[in-house]
C-alpha positions in Angstrom: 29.3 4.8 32.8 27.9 8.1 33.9 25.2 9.7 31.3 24.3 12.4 32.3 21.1 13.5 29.9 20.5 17.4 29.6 17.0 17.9 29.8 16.9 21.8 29.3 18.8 20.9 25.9 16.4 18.5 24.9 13.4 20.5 25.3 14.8 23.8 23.5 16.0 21.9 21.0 12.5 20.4 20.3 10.7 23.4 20.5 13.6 25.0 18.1 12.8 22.8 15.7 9.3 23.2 15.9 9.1 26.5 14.9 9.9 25.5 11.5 6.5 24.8 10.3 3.7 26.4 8.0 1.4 26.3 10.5 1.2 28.2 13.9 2.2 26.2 17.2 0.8 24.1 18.4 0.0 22.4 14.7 3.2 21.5 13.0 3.5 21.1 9.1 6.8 20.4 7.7 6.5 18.9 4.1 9.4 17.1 2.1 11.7 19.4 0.3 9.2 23.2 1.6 10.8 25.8 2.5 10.6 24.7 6.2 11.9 21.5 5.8 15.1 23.1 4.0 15.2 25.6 6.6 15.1 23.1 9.5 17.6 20.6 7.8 20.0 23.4 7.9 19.9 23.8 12.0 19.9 20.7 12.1 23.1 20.1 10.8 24.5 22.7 12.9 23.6 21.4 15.8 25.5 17.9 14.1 28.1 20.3 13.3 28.8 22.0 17.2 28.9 18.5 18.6 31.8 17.4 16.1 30.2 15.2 13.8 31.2 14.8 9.9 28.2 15.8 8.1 27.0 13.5 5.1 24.1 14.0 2.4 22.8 11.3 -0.3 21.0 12.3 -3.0 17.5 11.7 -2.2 18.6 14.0 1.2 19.3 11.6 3.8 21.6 13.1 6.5 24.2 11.2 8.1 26.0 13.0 11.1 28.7 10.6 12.1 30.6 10.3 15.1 34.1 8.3 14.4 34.9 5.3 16.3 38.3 3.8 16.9 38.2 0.9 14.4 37.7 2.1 10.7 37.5 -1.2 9.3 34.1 -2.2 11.8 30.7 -1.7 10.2 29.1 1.8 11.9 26.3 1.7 14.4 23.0 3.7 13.5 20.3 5.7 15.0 17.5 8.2 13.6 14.4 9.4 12.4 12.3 11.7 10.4 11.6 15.5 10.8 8.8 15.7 8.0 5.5 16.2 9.7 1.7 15.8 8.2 -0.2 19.0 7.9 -1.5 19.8 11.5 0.6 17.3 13.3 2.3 17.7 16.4 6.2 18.1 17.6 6.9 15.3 18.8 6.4 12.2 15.8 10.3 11.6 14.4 11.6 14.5 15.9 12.2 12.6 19.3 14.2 9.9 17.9 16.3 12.7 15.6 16.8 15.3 18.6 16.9 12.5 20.8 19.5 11.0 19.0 22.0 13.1 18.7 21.4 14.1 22.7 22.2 10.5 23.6 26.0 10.7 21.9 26.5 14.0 23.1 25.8 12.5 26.0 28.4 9.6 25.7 30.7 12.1 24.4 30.7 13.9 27.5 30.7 10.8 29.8 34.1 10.4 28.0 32.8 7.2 26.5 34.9 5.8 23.6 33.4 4.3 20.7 34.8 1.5 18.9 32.8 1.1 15.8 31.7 4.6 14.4 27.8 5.8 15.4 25.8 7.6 12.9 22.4 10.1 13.8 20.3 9.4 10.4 18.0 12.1 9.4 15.2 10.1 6.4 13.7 11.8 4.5 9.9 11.7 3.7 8.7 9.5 6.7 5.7 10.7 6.2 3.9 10.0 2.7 2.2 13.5 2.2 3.9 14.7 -0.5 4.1 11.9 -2.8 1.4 9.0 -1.3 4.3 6.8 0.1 5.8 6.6 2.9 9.6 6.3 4.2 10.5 7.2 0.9 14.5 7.8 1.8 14.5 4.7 4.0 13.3 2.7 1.0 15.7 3.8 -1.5 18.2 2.9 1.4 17.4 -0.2 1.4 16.8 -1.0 -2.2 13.2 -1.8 -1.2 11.9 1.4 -3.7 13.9 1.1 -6.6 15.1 4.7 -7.9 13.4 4.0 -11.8 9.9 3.8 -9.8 10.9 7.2 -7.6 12.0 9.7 -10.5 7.8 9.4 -11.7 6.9 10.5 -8.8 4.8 13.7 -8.5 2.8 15.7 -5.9 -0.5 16.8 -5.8 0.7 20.3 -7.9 2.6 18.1 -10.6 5.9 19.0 -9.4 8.4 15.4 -10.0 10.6 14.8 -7.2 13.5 14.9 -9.3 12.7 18.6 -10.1 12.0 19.1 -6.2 14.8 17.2 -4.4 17.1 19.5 -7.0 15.7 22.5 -5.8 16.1 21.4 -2.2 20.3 21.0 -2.7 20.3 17.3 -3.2 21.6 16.8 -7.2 23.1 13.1 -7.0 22.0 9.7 -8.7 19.2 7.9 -7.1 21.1 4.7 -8.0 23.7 6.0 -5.0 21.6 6.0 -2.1 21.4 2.5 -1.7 23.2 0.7 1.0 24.7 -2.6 1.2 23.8 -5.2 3.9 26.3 -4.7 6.0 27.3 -1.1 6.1 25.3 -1.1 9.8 25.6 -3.4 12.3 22.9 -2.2 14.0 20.0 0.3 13.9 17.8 1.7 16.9 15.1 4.0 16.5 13.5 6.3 19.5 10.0 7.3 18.7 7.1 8.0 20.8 4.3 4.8 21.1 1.7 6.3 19.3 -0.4 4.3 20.8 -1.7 4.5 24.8 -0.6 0.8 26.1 2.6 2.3 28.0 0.7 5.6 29.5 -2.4 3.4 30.8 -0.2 0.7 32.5 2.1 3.3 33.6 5.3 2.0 31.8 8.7 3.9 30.9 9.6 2.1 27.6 8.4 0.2 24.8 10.7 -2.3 23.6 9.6 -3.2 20.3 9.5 -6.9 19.0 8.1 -6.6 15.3 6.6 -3.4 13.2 3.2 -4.0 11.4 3.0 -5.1 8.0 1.7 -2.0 5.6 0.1 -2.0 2.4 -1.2 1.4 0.4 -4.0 1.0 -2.4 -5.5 3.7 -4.6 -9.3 3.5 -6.1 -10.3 5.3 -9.0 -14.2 5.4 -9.2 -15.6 7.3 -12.1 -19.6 7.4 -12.5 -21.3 9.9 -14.8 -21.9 13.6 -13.7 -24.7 15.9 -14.1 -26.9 18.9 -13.1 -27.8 17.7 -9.0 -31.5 18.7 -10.1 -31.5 17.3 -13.4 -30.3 13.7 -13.2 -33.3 11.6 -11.9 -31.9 9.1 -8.7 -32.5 6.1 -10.9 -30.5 7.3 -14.1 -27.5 8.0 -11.1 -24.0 6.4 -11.9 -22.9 8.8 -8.3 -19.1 8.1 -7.8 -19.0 9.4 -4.2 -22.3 7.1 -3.5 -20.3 4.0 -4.6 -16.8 5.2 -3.0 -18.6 6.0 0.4 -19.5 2.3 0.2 -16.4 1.5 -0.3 -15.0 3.5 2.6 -17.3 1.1 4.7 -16.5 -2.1 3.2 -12.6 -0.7 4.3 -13.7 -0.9 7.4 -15.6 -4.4 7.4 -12.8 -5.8 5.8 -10.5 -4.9 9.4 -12.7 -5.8 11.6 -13.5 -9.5 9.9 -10.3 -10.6 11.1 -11.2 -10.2 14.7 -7.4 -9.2 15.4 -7.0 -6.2 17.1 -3.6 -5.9 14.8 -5.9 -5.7 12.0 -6.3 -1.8 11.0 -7.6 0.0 7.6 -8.2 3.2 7.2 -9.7 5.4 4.1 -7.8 8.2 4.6 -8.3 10.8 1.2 -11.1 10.7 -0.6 -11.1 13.2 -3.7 -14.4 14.0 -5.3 -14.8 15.8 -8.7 -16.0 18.4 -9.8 -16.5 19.3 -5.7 -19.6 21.1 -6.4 -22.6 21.5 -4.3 -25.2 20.7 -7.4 -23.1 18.6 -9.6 -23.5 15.2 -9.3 -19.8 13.7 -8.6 -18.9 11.8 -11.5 -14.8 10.9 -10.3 -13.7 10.0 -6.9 -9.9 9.2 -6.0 -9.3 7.2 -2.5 -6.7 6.6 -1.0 -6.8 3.4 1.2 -3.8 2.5 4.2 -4.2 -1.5 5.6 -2.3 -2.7 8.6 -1.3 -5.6 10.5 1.6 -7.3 12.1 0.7 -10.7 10.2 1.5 -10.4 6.2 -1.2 -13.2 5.4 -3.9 -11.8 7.5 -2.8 -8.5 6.1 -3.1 -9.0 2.4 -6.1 -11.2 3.3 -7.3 -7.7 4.3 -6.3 -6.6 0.6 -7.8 -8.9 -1.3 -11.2 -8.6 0.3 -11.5 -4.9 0.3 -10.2 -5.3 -3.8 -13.4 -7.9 -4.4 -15.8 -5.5 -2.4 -14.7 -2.6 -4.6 -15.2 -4.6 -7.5 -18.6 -5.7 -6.4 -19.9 -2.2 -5.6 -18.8 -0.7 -8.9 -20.3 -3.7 -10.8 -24.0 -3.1 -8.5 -23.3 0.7 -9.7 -22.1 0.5 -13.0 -19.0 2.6 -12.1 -15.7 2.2 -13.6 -13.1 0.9 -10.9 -9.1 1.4 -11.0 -7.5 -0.5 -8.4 -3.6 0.1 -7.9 -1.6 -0.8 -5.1 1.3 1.9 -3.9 3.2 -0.6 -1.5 2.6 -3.6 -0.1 5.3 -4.8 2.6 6.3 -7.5 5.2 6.5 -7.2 8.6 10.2 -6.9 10.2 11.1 -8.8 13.7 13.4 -6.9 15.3 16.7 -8.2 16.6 16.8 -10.3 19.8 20.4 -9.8 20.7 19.2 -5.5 20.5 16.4 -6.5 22.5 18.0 -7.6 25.2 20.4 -4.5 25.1 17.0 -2.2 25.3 15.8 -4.7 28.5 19.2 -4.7 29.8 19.8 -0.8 29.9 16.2 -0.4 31.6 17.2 -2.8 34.3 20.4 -1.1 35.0 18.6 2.5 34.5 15.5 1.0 37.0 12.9 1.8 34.5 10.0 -0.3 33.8 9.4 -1.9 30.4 7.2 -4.1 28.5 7.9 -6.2 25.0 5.2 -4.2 22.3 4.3 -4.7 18.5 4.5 -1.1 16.6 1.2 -1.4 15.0 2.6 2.1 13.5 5.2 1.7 10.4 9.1 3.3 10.4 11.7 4.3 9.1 13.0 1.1 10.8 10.9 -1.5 9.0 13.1 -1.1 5.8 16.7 0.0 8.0 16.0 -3.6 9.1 16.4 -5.0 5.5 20.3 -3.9 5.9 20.9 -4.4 9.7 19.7 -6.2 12.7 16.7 -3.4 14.2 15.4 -2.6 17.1 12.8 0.6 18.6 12.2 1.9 21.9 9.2 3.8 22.5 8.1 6.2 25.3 4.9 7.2 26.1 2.4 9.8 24.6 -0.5 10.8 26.2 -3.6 9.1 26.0 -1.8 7.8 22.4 -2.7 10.5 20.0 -0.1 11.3 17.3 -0.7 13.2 14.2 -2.7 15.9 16.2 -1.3 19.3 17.4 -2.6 18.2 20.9 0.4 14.9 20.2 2.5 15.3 23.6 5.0 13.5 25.4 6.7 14.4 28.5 10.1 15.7 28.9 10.5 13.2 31.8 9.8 10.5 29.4 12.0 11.6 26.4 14.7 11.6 28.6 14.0 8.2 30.0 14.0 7.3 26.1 16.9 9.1 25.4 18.9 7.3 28.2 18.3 3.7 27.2 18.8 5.0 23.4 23.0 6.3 24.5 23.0 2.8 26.5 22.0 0.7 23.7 24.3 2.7 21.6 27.0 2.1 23.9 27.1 -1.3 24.4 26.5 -2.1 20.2 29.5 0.3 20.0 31.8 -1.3 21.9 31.2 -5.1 20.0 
C-alpha cells in the first residue's frame, strides 16, 4: 500500500487550528466549552465533513467522524485526541493525534485502501482538567469510569455547572448516553507527542507505548486563623500558607522516597486567601497531581503525602480537608497493537523503542472498552505545556504514517 502523507496539509491545518486560542501565538489557551473551543470544534468538523465522514456528537461533546467500512456488523476501529489546551500551552499537546488522525485516513482514502470494519477520528472532550479539576473528563464518561451523577456537580472556578456550560456549548443530551459498551471498538490508537525527551536524546522516530502511568488527584483544604500581618505576634500564628508550603515539600519527599524515577508528584495550584500583602493567610486550597506506572507504589505515594498533611496541620493547629478527585490504575496496552506499531516502523524503516507514558490520556480509560495502544513522536528537549512545546513536521509525519498503517491493518481483521 502506497501512503502518501501530505505534509503541507498537516502543518496548515495545525497552525489553523491554533489560531483558535485566547492567547496570542505562540501560547495556546483553548478551555472546555469557551468560545474558542466552540469555534474550533466547528472547523473541525468541516474538515471531517470535506473528507466524507458522518459527523457524530454525544452529549458531553465527544466528536465521532466516521469513516464506513464494508462490514456493518464488525465492531469500528478508533483513533483520537483532545483539542483543549491549558492556559499558555503550546499547539502541538492533542492536536497531533486529532489532526493527525484524520490525515492518516485521508491518506488511506486516497491510497484507495478499503476498510473492512468502519474507522472512527474521536475528538474528547476536556483532556485537560482546567476547567473542572479532572482530567479526560469525556473519555471517562465513555468509559463508565466517571459516572454522570458525579459530573452534573461539577463547577468551575466562576460557579458555572457543566450542565449549564456543555448546554450553552450545543451539546443538550443525557449524560447517562455517552457511555460505551465494551465492545463497540475493537481497537483504539492514539498519536500524541512524548512529552518527555527519551526519543529526541537517543535520536528515535517513535514511541511505542507499553503501559500509561497510574494518576491520582487530591485536594487540601488548610484553614488557619487570619489577621492584621503587623498585629498577630509569630507565636499566636495559625499561618495557612506556612503549613501548606510545608505541605508542597512533603509532596515532593513523598516522590522521591520511592526511588523510582516513575514516581512523580507535583503541587500544582495553591490558592491563598484573602491574597493580601498584610493579612495574614488564614485559608489555602491545593491542588495535588501523583503519578506512577505502578498502582501500589502510587497510592503508597498517597497515603504518605495524606499522613504528612495530617502531621503538619496537627504541629500547626490548622484545620485539614483531605479529598481525593480521582484515583486510577494503570492500563497495559495491547500486545497484538504493539506489534502492528513495531511492524509498520519496520516496513516504514523508522527506528523505535518500547516506552512507559509517564503522562496520562485519553487512552488510559478508551482502554477500559478496547484493546489500546499510543505512538509517540518526539518533542524537543520534552517540554509540553509551554508555548515553546514543538515537534517537527518531519516527525508528525513519521507519526502520522505508522498511525494510517496501524489503522490499516486493525481494519482489515
Amino acid at each position: 500500500m502506497n501512503l502518501q502523507i501530505n505534509s503541507e496539509k498537516l502543518d496548515s491545518e495545525l497552525q489553523e487550528l491554533a489560531a483558535f486560542s485566547e492567547t496570542l501565538s505562540p501560547a495556546i489557551t483553548r478551555i472546555v466549552f469557551s468560545e474558542q473551543d466552540v469555534a474550533a470544534r466547528a472547523w473541525l468538523k468541516q474538515k471531517c465533513l470535506a473528507a466524507g465522514l458522518a459527523i457524530r456528537e454525544d452529549a458531553i461533546g465527544n466528536t465521532f467522524a466516521r469513516w464506513e467500512g464494508t462490514d456493518a456488523n464488525s465492531g469500528s476501529v478508533a483513533t483520537g485526541s483532545h483539542i483543549d489546551a491549558i492556559p499558555n500551552a503550546g499547539r502541538f499537546d492533542g492536536t497531533v493525534g486529532v489532526i493527525g488522525g484524520l490525515e492518516a485516513i485521508r491518506a488511506l482514502q486516497k491510497s484507495g485502501f478499503t476498510p473492512k470494519r468502519s474507522i472512527e477520528l474521536i475528538l474528547f472532550t476536556s483532556e485537560e482538567p482546567t476547567r473542572f479539576g479532572i482530567g479526560c473528563l469525556g473519555s471517562r464518561l465513555l468509559s463508565g469510569v466517571l459516572k454522570p451523577e458525579r459530573a452534573q456537580t461539577f463547577k468551575d472556578r466562576e460557579g458555572n455547572s457543566l450542565e449549564d456550560l456543555r448546554r450553552c456549548a450545543g451539546f443538550t443530551g443525557d449524560l447517562h448516553s455517552v457511555q460505551l459498551q465494551p465492545g463497540h471498538y475493537t481497537a483504539f490508537v492514539e498519536l500524541h507527542i512524548e512529552q518527555g525527551p527519551r526519543l529526541e536524546s537517543q535520536k528515535l522516530d517513535i514511541g511505542i507505548v507499553t503501559s500509561i502511568a497510574a494518576p491520582a488527584g487530591m485536594r487540601v483544604s488548610i484553614t488557619g486563623s487570619g489577621g492584621h500581618a503587623g498585629g498577630v505576634l509569630m507565636r499566636d500564628r495559625r499561618d495557612a500558607f506556612v503549613g501548606a508550603a510545608e505541605m508542597a515539600i512533603a509532596v515532593e519527599a513523598a516522590a522521591l522516597s520511592t526511588g523510582s524515577p516513575d514516581s512523580v508528584a507535583t503541587t500544582g495550584i495553591c490558592r491563598v486567601f484573602p491574597g493580601a500583602v498584610n493579612s495574614v493567610p488564614s485559608q489555602v486550597n491545593l491542588e495535588i497531581d501523583v503519578r506512577d506506572s505502578e498502582l501500589a507504589r502510587r497510592d503508597s505515594i498517597v497515603a504518605a503525602i495524606s499522613e504528612e498533611c495530617k502531621a503538619i496541620g496537627r504541629r500547626r493547629q490548622l484545620e485539614v480537608e483531605l479529598e481525593t478527585v480521582n484515583s486510577d490504575a494503570p492500563a497495559a496496552c495491547d500486545p497484538a497493537i504493539i506489534g502492528l506499531i513495531s511492524n509498520a516502523c519496520g516496513e516504514a524503516g523508522l527506528t523505535h523503542m518500547k516506552m512507559v507514558s509517564r503522562a496520562y490520556h485519553d487512552s488510559l480509560f478508551m482502554s477500559h472498552l478496547a484493546p489500546t495502544s499510543m505512538i509517540f513522536i518526539p518533542c524537543h528537549l520534552g517540554i509540553s505545556h509551554r508555548p515553546d512545546e514543538f515537534a517537527s513536521l518531519r516527525d508528525i509525519s513519521n507519526g502520522v504514517l505508522i498511525l494510517a498503517h496501524t489503522l490499516a491493518a486493525l481494519a482489515s481483521q
